[in-house]
Biopython code that builds the backbone (N, CA, C, O; Angstrom):
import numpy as np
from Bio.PDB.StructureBuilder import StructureBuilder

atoms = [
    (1, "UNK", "N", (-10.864, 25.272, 11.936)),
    (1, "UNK", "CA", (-9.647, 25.925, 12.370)),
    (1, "UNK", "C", (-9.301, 27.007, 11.354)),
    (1, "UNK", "O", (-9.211, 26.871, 10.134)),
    (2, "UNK", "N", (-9.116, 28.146, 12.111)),
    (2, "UNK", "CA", (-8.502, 29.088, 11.066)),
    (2, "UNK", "C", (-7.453, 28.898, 10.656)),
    (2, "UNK", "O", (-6.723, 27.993, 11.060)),
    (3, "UNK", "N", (-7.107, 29.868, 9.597)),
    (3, "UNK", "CA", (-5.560, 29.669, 8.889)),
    (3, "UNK", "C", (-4.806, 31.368, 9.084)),
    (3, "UNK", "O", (-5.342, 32.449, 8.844)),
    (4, "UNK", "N", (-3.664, 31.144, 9.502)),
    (4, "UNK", "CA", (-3.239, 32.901, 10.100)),
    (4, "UNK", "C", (-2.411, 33.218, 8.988)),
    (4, "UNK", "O", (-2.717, 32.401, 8.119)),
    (5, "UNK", "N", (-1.651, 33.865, 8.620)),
    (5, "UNK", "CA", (-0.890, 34.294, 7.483)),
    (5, "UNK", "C", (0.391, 34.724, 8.241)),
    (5, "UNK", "O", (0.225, 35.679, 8.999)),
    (6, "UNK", "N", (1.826, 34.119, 8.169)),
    (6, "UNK", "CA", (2.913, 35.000, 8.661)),
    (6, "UNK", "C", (2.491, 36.599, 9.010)),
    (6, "UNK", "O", (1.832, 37.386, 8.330)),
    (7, "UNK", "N", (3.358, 36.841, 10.818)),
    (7, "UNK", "CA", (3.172, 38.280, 10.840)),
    (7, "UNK", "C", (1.406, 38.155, 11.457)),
    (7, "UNK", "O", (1.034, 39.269, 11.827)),
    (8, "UNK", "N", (0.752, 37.508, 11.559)),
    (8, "UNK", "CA", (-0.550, 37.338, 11.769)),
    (8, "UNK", "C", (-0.330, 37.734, 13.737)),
    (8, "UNK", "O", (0.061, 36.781, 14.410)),
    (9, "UNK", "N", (-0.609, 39.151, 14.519)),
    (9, "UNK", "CA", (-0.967, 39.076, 15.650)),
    (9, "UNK", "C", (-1.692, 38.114, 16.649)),
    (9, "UNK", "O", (-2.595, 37.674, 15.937)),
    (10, "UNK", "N", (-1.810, 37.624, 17.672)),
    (10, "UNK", "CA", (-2.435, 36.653, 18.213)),
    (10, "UNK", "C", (-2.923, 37.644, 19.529)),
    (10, "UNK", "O", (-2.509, 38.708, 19.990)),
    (11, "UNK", "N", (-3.973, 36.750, 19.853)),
    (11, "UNK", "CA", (-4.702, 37.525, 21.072)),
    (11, "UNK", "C", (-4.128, 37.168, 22.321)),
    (11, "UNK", "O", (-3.685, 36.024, 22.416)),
    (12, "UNK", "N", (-4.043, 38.029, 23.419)),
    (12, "UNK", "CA", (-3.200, 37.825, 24.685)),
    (12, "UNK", "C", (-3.709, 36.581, 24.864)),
    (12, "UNK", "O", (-4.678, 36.138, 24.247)),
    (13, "UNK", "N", (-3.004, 35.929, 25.797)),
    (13, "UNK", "CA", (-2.649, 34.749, 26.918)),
    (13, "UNK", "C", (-4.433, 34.658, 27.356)),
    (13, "UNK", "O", (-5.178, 33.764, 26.952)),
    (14, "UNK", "N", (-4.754, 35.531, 28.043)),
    (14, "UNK", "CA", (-5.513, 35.836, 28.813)),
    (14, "UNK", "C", (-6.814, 35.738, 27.811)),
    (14, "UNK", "O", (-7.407, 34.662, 27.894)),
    (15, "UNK", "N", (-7.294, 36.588, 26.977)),
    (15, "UNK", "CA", (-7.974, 36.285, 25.999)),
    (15, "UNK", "C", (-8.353, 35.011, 25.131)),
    (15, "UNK", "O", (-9.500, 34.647, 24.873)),
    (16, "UNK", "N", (-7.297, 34.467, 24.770)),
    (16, "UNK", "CA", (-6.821, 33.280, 24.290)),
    (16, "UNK", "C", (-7.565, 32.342, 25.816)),
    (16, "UNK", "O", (-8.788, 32.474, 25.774)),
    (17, "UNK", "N", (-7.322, 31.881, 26.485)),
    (17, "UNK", "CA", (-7.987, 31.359, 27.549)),
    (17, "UNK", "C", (-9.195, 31.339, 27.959)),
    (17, "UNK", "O", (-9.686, 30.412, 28.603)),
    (18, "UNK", "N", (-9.875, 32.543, 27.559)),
    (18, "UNK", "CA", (-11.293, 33.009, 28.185)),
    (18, "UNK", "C", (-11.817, 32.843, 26.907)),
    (18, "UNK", "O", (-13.047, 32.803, 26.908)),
    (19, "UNK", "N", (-11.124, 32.699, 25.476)),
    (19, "UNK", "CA", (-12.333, 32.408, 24.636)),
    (19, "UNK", "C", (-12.308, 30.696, 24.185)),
    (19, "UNK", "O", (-13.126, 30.025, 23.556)),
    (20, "UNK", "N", (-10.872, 30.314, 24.867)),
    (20, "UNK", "CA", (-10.790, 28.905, 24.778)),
    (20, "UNK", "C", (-11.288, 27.724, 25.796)),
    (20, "UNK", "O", (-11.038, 26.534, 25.602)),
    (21, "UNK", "N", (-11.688, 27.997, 26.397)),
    (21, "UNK", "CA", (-12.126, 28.108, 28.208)),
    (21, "UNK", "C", (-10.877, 26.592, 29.000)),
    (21, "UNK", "O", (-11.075, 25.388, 29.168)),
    (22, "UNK", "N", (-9.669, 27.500, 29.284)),
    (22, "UNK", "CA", (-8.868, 26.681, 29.097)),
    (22, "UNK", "C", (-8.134, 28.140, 30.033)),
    (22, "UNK", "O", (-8.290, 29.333, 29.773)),
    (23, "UNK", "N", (-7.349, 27.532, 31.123)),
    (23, "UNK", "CA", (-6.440, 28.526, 32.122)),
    (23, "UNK", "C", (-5.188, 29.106, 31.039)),
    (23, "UNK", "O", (-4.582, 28.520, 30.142)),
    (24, "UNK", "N", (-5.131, 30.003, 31.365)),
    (24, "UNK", "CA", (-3.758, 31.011, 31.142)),
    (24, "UNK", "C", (-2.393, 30.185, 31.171)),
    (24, "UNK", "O", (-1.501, 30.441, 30.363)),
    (25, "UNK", "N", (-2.259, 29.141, 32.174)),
    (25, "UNK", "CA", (-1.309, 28.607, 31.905)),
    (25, "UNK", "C", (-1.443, 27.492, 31.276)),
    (25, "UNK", "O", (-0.534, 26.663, 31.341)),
    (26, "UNK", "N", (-2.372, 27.289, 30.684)),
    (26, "UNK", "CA", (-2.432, 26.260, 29.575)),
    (26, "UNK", "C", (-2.093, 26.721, 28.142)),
    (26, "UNK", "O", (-1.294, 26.277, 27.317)),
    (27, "UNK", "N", (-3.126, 27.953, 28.106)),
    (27, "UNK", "CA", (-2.491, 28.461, 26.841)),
    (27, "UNK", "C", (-0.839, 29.321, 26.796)),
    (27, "UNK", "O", (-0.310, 29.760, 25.775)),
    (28, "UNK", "N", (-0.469, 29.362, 27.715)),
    (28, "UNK", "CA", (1.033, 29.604, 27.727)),
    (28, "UNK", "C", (1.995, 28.354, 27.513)),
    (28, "UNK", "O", (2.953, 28.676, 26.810)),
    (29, "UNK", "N", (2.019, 27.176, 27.865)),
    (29, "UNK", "CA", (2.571, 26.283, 27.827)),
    (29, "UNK", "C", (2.510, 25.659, 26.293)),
    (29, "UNK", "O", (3.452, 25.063, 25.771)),
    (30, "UNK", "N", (1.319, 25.888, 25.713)),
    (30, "UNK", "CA", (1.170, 25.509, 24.354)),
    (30, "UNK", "C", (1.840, 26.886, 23.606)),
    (30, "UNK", "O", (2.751, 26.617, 22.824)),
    (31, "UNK", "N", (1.595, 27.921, 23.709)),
    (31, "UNK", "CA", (2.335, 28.970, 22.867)),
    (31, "UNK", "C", (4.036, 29.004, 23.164)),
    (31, "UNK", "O", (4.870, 29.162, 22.272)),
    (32, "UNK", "N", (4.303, 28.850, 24.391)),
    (32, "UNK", "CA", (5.851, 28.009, 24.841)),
    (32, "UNK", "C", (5.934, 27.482, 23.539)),
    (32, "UNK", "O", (6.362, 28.187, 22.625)),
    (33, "UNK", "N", (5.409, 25.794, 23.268)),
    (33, "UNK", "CA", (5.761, 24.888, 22.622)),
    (33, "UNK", "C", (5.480, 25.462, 21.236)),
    (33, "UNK", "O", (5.990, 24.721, 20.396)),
    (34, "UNK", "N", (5.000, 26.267, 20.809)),
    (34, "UNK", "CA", (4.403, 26.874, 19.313)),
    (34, "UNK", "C", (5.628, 27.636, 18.499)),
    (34, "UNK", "O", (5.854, 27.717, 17.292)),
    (35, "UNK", "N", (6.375, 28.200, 19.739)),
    (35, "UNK", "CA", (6.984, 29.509, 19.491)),
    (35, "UNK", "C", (8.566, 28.395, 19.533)),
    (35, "UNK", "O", (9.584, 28.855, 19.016)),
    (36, "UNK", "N", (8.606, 26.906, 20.208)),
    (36, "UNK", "CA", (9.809, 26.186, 20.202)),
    (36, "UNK", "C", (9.893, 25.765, 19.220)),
    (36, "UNK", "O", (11.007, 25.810, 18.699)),
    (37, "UNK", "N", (8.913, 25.227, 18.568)),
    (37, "UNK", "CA", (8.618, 24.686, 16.743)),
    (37, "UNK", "C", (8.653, 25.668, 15.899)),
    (37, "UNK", "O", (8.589, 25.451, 14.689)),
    (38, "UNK", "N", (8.751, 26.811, 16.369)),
    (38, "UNK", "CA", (9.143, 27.745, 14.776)),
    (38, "UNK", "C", (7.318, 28.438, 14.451)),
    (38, "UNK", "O", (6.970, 28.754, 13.313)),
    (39, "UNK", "N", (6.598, 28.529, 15.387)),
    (39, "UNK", "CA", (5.447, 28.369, 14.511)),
    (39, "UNK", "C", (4.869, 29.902, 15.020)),
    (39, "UNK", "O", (4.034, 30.496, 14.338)),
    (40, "UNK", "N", (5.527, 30.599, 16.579)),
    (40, "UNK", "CA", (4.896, 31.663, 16.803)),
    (40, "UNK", "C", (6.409, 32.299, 17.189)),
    (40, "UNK", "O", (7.425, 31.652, 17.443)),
    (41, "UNK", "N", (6.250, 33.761, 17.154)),
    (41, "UNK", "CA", (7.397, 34.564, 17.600)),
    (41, "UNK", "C", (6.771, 35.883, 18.432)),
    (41, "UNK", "O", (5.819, 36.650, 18.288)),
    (42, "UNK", "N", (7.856, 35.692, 19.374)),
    (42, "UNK", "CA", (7.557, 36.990, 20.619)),
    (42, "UNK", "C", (7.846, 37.847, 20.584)),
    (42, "UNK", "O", (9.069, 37.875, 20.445)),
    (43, "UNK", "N", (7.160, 39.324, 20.659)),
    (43, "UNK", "CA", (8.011, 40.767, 20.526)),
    (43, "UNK", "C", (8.054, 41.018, 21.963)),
    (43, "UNK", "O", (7.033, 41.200, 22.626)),
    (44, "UNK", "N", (9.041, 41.026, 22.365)),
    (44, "UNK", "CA", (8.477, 41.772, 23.982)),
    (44, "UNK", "C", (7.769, 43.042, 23.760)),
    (44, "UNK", "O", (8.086, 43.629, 22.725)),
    (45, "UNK", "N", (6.803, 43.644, 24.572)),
    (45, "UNK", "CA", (6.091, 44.719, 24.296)),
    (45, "UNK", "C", (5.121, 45.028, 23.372)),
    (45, "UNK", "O", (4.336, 45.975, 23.411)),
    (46, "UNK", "N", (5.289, 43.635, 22.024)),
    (46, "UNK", "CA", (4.769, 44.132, 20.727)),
    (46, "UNK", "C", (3.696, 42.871, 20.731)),
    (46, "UNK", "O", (2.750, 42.994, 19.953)),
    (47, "UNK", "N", (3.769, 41.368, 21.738)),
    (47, "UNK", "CA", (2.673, 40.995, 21.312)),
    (47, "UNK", "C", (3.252, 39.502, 20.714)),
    (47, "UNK", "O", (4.415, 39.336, 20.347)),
    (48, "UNK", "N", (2.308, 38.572, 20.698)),
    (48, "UNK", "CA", (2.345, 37.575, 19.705)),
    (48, "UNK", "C", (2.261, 37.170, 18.264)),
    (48, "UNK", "O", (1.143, 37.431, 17.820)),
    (49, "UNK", "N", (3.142, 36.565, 17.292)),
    (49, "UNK", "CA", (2.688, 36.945, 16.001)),
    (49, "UNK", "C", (3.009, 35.838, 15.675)),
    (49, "UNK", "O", (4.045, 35.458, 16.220)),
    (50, "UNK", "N", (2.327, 34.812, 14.677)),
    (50, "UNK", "CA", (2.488, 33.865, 13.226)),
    (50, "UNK", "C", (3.783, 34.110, 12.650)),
    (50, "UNK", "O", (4.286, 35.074, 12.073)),
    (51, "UNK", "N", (4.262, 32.714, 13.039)),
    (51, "UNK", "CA", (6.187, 32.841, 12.120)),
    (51, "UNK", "C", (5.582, 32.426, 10.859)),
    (51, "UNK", "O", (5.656, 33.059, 9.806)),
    (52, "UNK", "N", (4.958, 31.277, 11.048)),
    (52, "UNK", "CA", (4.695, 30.095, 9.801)),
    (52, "UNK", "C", (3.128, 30.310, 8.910)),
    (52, "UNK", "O", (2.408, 31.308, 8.885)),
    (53, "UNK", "N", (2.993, 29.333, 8.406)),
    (53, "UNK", "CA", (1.692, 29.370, 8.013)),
    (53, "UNK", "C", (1.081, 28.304, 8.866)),
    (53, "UNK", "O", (1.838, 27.732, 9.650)),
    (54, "UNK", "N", (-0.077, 27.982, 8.830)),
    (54, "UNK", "CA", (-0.567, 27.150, 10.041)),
    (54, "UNK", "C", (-1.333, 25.981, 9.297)),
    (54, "UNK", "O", (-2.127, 25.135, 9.709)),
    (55, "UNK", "N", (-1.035, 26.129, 8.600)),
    (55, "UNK", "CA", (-1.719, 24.929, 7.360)),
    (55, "UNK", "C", (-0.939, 23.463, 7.834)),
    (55, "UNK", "O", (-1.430, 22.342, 7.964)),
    (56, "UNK", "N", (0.619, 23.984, 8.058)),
    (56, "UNK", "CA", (1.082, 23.010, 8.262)),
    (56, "UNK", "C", (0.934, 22.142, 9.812)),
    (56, "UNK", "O", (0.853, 20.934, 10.036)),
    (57, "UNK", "N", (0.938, 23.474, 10.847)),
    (57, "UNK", "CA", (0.229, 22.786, 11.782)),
    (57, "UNK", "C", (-1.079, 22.117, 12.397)),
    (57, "UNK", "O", (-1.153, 21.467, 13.440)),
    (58, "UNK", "N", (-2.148, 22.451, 11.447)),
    (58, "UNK", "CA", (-3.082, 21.862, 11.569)),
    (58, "UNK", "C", (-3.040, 20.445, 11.038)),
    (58, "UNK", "O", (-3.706, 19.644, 11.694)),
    (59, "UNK", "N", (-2.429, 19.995, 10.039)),
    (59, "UNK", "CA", (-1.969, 18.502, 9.885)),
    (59, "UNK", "C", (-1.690, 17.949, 11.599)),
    (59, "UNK", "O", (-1.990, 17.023, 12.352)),
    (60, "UNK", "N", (-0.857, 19.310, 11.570)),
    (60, "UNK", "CA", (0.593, 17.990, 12.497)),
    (60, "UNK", "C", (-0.610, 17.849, 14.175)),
    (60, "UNK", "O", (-0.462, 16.845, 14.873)),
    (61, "UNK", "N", (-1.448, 18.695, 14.508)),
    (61, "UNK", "CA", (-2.279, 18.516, 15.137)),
    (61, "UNK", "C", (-3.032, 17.726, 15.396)),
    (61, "UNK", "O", (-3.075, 17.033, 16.412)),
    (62, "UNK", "N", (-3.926, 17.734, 14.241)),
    (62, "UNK", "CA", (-4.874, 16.464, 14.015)),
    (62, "UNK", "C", (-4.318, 15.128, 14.051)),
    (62, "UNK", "O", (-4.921, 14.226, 14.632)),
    (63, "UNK", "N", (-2.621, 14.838, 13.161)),
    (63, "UNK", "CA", (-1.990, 13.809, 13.803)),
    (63, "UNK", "C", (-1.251, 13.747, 15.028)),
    (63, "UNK", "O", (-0.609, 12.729, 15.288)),
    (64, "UNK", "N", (-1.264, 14.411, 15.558)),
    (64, "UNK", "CA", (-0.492, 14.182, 17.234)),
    (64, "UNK", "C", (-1.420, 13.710, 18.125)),
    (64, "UNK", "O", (-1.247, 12.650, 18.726)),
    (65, "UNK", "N", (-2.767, 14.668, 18.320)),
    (65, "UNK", "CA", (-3.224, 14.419, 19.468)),
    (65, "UNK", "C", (-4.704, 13.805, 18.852)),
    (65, "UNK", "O", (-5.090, 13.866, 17.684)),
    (66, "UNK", "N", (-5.460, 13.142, 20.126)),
    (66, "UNK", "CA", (-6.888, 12.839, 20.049)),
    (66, "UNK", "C", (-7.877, 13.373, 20.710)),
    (66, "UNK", "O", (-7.529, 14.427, 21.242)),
    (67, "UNK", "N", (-8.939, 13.094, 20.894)),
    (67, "UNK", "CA", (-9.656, 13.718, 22.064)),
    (67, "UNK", "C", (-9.342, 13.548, 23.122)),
    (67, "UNK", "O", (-9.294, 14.566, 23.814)),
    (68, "UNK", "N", (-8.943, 12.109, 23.844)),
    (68, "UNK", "CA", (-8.229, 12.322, 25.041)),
    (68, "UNK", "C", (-7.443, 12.934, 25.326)),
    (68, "UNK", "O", (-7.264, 13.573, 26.363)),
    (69, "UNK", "N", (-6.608, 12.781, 24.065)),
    (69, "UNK", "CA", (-4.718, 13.755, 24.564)),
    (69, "UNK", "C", (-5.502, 15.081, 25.009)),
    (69, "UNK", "O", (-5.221, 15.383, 26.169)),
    (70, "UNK", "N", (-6.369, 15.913, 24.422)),
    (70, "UNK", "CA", (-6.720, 16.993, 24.473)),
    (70, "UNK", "C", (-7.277, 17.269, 25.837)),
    (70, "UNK", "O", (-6.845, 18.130, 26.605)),
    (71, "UNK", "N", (-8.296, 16.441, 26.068)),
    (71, "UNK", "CA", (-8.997, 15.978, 27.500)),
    (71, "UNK", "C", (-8.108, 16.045, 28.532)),
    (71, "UNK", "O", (-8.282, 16.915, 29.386)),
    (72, "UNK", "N", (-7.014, 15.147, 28.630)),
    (72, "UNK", "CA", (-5.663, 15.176, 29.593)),
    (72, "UNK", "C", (-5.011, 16.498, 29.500)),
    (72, "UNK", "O", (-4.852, 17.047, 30.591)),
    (73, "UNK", "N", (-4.582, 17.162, 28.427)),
    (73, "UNK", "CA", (-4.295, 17.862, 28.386)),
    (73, "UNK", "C", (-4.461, 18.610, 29.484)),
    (73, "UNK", "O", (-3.572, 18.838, 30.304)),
    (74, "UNK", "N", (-6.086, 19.186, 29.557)),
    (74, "UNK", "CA", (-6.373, 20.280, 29.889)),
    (74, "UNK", "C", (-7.123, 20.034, 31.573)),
    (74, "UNK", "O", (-8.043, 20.542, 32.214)),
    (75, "UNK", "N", (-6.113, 18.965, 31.772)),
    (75, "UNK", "CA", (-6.506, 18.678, 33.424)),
    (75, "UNK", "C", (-7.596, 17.723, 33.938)),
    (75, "UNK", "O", (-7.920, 17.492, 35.102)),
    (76, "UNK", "N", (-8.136, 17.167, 32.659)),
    (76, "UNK", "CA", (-9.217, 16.093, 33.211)),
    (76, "UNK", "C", (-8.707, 14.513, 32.481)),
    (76, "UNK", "O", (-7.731, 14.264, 31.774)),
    (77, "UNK", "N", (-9.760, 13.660, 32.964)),
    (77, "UNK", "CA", (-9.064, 12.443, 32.726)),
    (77, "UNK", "C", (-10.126, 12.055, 32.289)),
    (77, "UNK", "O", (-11.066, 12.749, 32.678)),
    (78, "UNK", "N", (-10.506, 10.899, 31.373)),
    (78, "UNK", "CA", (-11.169, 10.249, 30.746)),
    (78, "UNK", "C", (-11.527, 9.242, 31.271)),
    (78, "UNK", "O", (-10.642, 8.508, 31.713)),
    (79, "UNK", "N", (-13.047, 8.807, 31.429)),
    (79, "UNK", "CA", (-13.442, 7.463, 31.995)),
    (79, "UNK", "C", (-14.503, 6.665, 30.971)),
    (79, "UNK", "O", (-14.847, 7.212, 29.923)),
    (80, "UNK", "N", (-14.901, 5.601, 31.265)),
    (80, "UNK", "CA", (-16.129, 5.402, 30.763)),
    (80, "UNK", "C", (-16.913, 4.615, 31.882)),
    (80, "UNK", "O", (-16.258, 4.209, 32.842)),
    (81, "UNK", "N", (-18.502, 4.328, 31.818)),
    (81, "UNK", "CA", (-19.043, 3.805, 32.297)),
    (81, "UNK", "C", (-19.968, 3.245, 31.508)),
    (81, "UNK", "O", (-20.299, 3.819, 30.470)),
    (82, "UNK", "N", (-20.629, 1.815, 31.948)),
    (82, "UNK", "CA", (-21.940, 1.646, 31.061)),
    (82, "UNK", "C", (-23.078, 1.847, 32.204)),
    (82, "UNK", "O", (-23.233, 1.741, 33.421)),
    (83, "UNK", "N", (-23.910, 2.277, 30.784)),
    (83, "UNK", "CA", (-25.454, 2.942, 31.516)),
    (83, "UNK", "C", (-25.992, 1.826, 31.121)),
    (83, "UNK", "O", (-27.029, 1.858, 31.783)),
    (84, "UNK", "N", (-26.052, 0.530, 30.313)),
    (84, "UNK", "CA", (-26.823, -0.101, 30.602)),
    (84, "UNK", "C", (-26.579, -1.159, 29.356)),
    (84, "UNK", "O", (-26.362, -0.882, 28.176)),
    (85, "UNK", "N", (-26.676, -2.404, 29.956)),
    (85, "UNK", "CA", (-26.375, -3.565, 29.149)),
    (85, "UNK", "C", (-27.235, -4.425, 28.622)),
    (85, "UNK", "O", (-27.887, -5.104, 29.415)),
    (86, "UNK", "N", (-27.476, -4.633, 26.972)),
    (86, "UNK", "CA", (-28.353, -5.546, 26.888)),
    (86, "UNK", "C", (-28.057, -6.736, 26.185)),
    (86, "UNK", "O", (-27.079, -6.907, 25.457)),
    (87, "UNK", "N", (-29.110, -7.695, 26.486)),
    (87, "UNK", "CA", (-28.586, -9.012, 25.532)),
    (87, "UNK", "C", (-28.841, -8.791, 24.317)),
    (87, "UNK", "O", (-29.398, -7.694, 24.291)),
    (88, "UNK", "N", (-28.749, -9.237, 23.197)),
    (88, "UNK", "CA", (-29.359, -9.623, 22.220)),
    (88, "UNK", "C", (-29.611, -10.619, 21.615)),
    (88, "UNK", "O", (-30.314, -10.568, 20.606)),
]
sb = StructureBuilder()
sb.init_structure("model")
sb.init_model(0)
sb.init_chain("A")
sb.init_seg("    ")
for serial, (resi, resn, name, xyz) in enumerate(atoms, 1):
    if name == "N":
        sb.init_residue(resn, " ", resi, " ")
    sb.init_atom(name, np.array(xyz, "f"), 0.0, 1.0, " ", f" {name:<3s}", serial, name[0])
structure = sb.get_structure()
């Protein structure tokens, strides 16, 4: 994970999506919630930018979610199956 520096520009919605492979309104709903925590700020016209440093959110990341949360997240659901059982 990178680290952005306050003032740090962010790449459109759209961009952000196509290099995350993750819909537009996914990455809007998370920059929603980024920008509610203090962590991104909106210029109208001017773009997305780094309020904070991101050091701190990469903690709070790694402790919030898991691979599933992430999995759900992004519209799929988690299963398992077994391929194959043995004695021992």
């Amino acid at each position: 994970m990178d680290i952005f520096s306050k003032g740090t520009p962010l790449l459109t919605e759209e961009q952000l999506g196509k290099q995350l492979g993750v819909s537009r309104v996914t990455v809007r709903d998370a920059m929603i919630s980024l920008e509610q925590d203090g962590y991104l700020m909106r210029a109208a016209g001017r773009g997305t930018f780094v309020n904070e440093a991101t050091r701190k959110l990469k903690s709070r990341i790694s402790n919030s979610y898991n691979l599933s949360n992430l999995i759900n997240l992004n519209g799929f659901s988690v299963t398992e199956q077994i391929l194959e059982e043995k004695e021992d």
